[in-house]
C-alpha positions, 0 to 999 in steps of 0.5 A: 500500500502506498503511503503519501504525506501532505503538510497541513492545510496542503490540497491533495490532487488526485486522478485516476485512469481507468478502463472499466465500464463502470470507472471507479469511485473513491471514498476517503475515510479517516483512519483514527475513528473509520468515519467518512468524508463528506465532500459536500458538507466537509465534514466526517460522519460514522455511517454514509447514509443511503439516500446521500451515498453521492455525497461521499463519493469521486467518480471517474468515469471509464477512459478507454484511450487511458486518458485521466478522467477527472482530477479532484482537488481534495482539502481536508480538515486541517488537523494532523491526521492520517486518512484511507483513500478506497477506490472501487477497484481494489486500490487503497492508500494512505494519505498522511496530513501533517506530522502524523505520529501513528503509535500516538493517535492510535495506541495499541494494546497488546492482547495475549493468551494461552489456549487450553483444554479443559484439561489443561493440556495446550492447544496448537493451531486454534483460531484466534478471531478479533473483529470490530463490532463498530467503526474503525480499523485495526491498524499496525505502524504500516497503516490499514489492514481490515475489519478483522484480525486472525492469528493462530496459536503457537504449538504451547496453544499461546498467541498474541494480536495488537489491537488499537486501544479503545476499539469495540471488539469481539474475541472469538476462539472456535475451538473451545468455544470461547467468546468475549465481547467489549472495549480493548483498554487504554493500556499496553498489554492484556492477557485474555483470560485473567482481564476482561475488556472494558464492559466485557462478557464472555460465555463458553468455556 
């Protein structure tokens, strides 16, 4: 994924070729909260509403000579933030405004654990599922990576998965049956199991 950097208050031109027939359109989301950008009113909401779908998107049209269709001139909020720019075809970059510091806007928390059986003895290659219940992204220090996170226990049955503090977020092991459910706590490191999340509750074994 590339990684552009503006200074703050700087306008972001940007074109796309495309030979698609139906072109491509571009949304532009904020990394910190996942909430989208507005192009008409400027500003950031949570959820695009259906009926103004055509407010939050940059449509090129199809070239089929591989000329530029259009060429937008973005001006984005002036703080220093780092942004996701989505293209219908697939493409994704990320756009830093300002001197965006990653590991401070978006701290992480280390969640761990070992995975047993009722036993006691470790269990080896489970699922370990974490996926966002609202807005927002899991991220690491090279930006975006999705709605969702999965690792895989290691042959002691640990493992261990950076998530962004403050997230709401389910924690699901299959093969145990174990689920938990709440926010990821403003500290550096959680093991599972002997914190619970934020306004959490767990059920299974």
């Amino acid at each position: 994924m590339l990684i552009y950097r503006h200074k703050l208050g700087a306008s972001i031109s940007v074109f796309r070729m495309t030979t698609q027939a139906t072109g491509v359109t571009l949304r532009i989301r904020r990394l910190a909260d996942g909430f989208w950008f507005n192009r008409i009113t400027e500003r950031f909401v949570a959820t695009i509403p259906i009926l103004d779908e055509a407010q939050y998107n940059y449509e090129f049209s199809p070239t089929p000579d591989g000329a530029v269709s259009r060429v937008f001139i973005i001006e984005l909020p002036g703080n220093a933030e780092r942004y996701i720019f989505s293209y219908s075809d697939g493409v994704r970059e990320i756009h830093d405004v300002g001197e965006v510091n990653v590991t401070a806007n978006n701290p992480m928390c280390l969640i761990f654990g070992t995975v047993i059986t009722a036993s006691g003895a470790p269990v080896a290659d489970a699922k370990v599922e974490v996926l966002l219940n609202r807005t927002g992204f899991f991220t690491n220090v090279n930006g975006f990576l999705g709605r969702g996170s999965t690792v895989i226990t290691d042959e002691a049955g640990y493992f261990e998965v950076p998530v962004v503090q403050g997230l709401n977020v389910t924690i699901s092991i299959p093969a145990i049956g174990f689920s938990t459910r709440g926010i990821v706590p403003p500290i550096a490191s959680l093991e599972l199991g002997r914190v619970a999340l934020i306004g959490g509750r767990c059920s299974g074994s």
